[in-house]
C-alpha positions in Angstrom: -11.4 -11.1 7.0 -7.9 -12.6 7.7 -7.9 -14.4 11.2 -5.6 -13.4 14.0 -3.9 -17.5 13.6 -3.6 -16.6 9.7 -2.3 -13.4 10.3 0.1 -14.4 13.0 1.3 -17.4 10.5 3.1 -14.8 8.1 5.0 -13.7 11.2 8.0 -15.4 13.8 6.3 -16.0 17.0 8.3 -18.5 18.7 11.5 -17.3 19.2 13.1 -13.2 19.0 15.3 -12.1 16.2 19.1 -11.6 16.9 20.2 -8.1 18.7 20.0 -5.3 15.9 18.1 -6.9 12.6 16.2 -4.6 10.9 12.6 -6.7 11.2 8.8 -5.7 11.3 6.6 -6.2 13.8 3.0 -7.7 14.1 1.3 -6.2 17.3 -2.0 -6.7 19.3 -4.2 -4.7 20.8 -8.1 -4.4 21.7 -8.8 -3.7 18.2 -6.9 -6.5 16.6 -3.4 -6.9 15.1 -1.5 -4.5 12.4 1.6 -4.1 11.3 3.8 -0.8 12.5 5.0 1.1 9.6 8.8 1.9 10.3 11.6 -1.2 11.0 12.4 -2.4 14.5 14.9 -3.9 16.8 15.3 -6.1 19.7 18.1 -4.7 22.4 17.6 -6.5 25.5 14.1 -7.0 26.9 12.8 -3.7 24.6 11.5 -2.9 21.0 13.3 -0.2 19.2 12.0 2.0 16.5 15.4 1.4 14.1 15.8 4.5 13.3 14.9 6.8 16.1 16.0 4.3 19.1 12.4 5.3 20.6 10.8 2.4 22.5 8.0 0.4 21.5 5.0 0.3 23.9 3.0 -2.0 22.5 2.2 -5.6 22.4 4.6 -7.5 19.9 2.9 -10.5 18.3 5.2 -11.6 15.9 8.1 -10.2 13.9 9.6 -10.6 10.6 12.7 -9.8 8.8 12.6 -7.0 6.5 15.3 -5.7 4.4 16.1 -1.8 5.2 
């Protein structure tokens, strides 16, 4: 079983991605961490879905960049 440290390690946790990159996120929850299965973005203070412009409610632990 890949710890939360390992699995966070494959991810950017210490700083956001610029305004409108396509990236993927890592989030957290009571059940552990897992990746969402559709790109995101970063506008403002919120989490986008890329390409419905809903808003992420969930914990972000990490992101990476992902090609769309």
């Amino acid at each position: 079983m890949t710890s939360l440290n390992d699995r966070i390690a494959e991810f950017i946790a210490d700083r956001l991605p610029n305004d409108e990159a396509a990236v993927e996120l890592l989030c957290l929850d009571h059940n552990g961490t897992y990746v969402l299965p559709f790109l995101c973005r970063r506008v403002g203070d919120s989490w986008l879905n890329f390409a419905t412009g809903e808003q992420i409610e969930a914990e972000v632990a990490g992101w990476r960049r992902r090609e769309r």
